[in-house]
Z-matrix of the N, CA and C atoms (Angstrom, degrees):
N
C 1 1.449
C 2 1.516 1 109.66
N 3 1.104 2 127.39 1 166.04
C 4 1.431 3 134.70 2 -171.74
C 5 1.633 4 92.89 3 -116.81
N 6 1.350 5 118.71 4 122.02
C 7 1.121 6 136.00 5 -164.43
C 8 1.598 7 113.00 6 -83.79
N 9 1.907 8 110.51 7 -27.70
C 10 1.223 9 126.94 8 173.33
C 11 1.510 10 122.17 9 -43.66
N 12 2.127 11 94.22 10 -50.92
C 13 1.795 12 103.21 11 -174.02
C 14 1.727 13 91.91 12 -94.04
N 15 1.030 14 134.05 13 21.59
C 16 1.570 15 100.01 14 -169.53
C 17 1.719 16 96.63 15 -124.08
N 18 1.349 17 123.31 16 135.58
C 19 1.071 18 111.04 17 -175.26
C 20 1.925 19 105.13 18 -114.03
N 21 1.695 20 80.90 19 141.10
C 22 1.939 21 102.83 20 -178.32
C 23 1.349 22 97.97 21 -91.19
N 24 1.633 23 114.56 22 127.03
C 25 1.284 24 115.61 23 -171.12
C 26 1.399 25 98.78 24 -144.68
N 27 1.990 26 105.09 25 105.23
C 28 1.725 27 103.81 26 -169.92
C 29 1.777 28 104.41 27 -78.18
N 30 1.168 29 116.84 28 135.31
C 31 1.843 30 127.58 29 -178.41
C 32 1.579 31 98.29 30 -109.41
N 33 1.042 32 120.03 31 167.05
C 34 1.245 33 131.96 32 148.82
C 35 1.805 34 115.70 33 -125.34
N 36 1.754 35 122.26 34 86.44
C 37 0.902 36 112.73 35 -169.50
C 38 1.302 37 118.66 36 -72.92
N 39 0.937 38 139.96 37 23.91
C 40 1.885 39 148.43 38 -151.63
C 41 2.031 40 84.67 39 -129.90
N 42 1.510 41 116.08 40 -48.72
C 43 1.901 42 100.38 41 173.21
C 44 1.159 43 101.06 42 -105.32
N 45 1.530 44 129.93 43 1.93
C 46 1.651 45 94.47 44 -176.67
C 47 1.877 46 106.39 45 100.99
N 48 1.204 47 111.87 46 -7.86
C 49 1.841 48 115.20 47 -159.90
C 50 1.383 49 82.62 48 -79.96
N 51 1.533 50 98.63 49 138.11
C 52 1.826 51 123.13 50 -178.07
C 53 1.324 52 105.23 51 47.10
N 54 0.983 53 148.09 52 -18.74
C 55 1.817 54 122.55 53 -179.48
C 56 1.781 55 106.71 54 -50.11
N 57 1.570 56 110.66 55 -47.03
C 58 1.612 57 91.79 56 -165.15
C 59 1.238 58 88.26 57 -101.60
N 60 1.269 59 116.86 58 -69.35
C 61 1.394 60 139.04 59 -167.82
C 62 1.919 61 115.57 60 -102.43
N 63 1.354 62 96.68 61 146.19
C 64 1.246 63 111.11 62 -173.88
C 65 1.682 64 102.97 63 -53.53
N 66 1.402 65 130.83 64 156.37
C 67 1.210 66 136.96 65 -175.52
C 68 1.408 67 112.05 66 -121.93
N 69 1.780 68 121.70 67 110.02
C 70 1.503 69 113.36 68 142.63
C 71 1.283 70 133.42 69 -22.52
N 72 1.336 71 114.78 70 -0.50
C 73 1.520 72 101.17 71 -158.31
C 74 1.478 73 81.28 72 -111.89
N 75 1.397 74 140.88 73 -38.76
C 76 1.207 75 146.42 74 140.65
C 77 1.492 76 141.14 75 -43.44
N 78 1.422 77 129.51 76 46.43
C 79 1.160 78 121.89 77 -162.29
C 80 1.625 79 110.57 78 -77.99
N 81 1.457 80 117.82 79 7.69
C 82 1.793 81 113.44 80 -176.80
C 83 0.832 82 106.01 81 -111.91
N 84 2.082 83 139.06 82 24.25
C 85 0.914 84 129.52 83 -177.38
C 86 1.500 85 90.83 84 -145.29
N 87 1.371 86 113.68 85 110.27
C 88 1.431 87 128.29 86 -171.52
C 89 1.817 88 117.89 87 -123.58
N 90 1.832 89 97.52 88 22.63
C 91 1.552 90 100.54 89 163.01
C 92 1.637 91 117.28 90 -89.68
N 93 1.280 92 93.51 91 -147.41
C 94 1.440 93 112.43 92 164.04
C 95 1.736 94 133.14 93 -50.05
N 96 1.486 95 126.37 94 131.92
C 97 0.808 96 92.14 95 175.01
C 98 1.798 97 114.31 96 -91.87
N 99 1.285 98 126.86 97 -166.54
C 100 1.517 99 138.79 98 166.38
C 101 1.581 100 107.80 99 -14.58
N 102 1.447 101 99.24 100 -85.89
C 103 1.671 102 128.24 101 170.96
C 104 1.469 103 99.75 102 -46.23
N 105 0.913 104 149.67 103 -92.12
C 106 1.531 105 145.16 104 -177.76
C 107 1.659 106 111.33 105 -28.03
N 108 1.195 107 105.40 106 -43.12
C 109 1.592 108 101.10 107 179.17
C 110 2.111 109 109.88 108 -80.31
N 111 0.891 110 103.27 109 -17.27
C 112 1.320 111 109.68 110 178.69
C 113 1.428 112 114.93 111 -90.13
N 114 1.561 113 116.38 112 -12.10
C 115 1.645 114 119.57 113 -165.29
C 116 2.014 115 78.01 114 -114.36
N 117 1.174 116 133.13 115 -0.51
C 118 1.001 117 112.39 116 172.13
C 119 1.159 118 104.55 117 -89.27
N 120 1.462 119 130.79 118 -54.23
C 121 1.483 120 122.17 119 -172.38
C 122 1.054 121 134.42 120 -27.90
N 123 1.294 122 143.33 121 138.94
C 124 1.216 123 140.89 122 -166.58
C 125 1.637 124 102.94 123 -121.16
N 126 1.510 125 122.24 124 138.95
C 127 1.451 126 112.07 125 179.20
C 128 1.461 127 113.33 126 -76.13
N 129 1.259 128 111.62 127 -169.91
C 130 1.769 129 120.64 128 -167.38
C 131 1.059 130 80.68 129 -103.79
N 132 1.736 131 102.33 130 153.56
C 133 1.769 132 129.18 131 168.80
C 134 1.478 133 97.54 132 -50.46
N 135 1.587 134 99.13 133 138.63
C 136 1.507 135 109.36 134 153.49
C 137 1.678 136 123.71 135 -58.92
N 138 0.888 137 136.53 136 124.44
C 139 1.477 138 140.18 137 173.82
C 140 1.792 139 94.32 138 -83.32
N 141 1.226 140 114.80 139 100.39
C 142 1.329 141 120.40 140 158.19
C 143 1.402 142 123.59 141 -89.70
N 144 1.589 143 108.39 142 -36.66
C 145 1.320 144 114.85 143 -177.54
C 146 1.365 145 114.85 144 -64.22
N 147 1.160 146 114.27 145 5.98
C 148 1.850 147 104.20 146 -174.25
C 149 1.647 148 94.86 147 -116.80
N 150 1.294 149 103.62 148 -179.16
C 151 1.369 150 123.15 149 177.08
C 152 1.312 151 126.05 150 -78.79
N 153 1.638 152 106.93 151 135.02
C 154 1.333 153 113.23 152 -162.98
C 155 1.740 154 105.31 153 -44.76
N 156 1.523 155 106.49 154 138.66
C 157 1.603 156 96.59 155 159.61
C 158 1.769 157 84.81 156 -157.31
N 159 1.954 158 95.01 157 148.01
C 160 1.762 159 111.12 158 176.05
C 161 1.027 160 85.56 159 -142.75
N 162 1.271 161 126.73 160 130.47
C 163 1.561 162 150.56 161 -172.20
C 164 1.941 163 76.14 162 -96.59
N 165 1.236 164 112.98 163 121.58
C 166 1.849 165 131.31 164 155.56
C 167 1.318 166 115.92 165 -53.35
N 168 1.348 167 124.51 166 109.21
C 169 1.015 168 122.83 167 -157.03
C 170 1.752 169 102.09 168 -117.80
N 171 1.368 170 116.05 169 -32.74
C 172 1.337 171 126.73 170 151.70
C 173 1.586 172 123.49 171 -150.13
N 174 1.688 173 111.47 172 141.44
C 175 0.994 174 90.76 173 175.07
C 176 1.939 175 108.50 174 -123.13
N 177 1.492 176 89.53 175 143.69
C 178 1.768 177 104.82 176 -179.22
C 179 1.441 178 122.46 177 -98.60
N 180 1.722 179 114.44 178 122.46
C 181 1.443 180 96.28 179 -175.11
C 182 1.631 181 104.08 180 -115.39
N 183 1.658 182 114.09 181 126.40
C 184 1.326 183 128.43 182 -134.73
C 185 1.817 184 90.47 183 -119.79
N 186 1.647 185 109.56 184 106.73
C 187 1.135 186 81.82 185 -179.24
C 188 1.759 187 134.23 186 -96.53
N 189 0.847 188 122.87 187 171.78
C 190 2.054 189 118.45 188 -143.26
C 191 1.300 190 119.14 189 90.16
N 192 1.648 191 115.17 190 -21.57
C 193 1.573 192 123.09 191 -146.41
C 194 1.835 193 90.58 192 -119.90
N 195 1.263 194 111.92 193 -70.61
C 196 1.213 195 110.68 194 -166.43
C 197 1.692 196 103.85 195 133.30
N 198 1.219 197 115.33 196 -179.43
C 199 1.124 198 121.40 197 159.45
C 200 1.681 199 124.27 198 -80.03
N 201 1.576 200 112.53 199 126.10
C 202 1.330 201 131.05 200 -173.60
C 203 1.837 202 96.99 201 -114.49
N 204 1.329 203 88.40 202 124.33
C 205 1.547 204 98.08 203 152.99
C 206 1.626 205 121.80 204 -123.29
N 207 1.457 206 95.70 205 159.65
C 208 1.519 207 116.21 206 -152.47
C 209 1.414 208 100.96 207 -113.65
N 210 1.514 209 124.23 208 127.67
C 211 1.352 210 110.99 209 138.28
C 212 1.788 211 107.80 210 -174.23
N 213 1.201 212 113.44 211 -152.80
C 214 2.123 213 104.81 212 -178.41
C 215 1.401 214 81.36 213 -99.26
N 216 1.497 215 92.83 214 176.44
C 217 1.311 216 115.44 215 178.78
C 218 1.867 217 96.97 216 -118.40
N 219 1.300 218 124.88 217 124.64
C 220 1.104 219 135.28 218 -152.01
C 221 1.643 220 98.62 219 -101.01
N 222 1.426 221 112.87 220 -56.16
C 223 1.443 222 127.03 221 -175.25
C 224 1.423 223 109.16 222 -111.01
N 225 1.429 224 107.24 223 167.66
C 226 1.503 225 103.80 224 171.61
C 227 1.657 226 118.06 225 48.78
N 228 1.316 227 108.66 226 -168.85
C 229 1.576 228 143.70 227 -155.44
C 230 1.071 229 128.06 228 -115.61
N 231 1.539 230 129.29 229 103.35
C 232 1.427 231 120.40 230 178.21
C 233 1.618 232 116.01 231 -100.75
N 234 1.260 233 134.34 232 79.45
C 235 1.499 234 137.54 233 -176.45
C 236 1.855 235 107.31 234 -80.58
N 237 1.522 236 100.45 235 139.43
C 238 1.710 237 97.13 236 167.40
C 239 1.670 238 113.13 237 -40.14
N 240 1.139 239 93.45 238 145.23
C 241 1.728 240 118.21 239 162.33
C 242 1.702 241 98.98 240 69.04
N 243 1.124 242 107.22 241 45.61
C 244 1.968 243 111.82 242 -178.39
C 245 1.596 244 86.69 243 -111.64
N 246 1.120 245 112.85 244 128.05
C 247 1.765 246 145.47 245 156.74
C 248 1.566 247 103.73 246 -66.43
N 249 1.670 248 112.99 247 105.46
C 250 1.282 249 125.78 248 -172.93
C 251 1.264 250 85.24 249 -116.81
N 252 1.589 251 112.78 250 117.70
C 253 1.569 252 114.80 251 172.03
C 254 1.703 253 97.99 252 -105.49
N 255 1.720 254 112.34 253 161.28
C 256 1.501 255 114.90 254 -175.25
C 257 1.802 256 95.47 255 -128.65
């Protein structure tokens, strides 16, 4: 990791120190807290140009319906009327 973009942000999850709000109990750490560093992140580009892939994350068997499986779609494009073979 590149240490430049990534920010180290000490919490104390047992009081609560830095997750929302900055902590008295911390006066040598005068960045971000938890939540602030997490509402900064920005996600990674979608890869559309590649081929569909959804890692199955659960599958449900629905009865009347059949079996449905569940999961994101990681790469690529899911448009109506696309033939998803398994």
């Amino acid at each position: 990791y590149n240490p430049d973009v990534v920010n180290v942000v000490p919490v104390s999850a047992w009081v609560g120190d830095g997750l929302v709000e900055r902590s008295a109990r911390m006066p040598w750490y005068q960045s971000c807290t938890l939540l602030e560093a997490l509402d900064a992140l920005s996600p990674p580009p979608r890869e559309t140009d590649k081929p569909l892939r959804i890692p199955i994350v659960e599958v449900y068997k629905i009865g009347g319906i059949g079996t449905v499986a569940s999961g994101r779609i990681e790469t690529g494009v899911m448009r109506p009327g696309i033939s998803v073979v398994f």
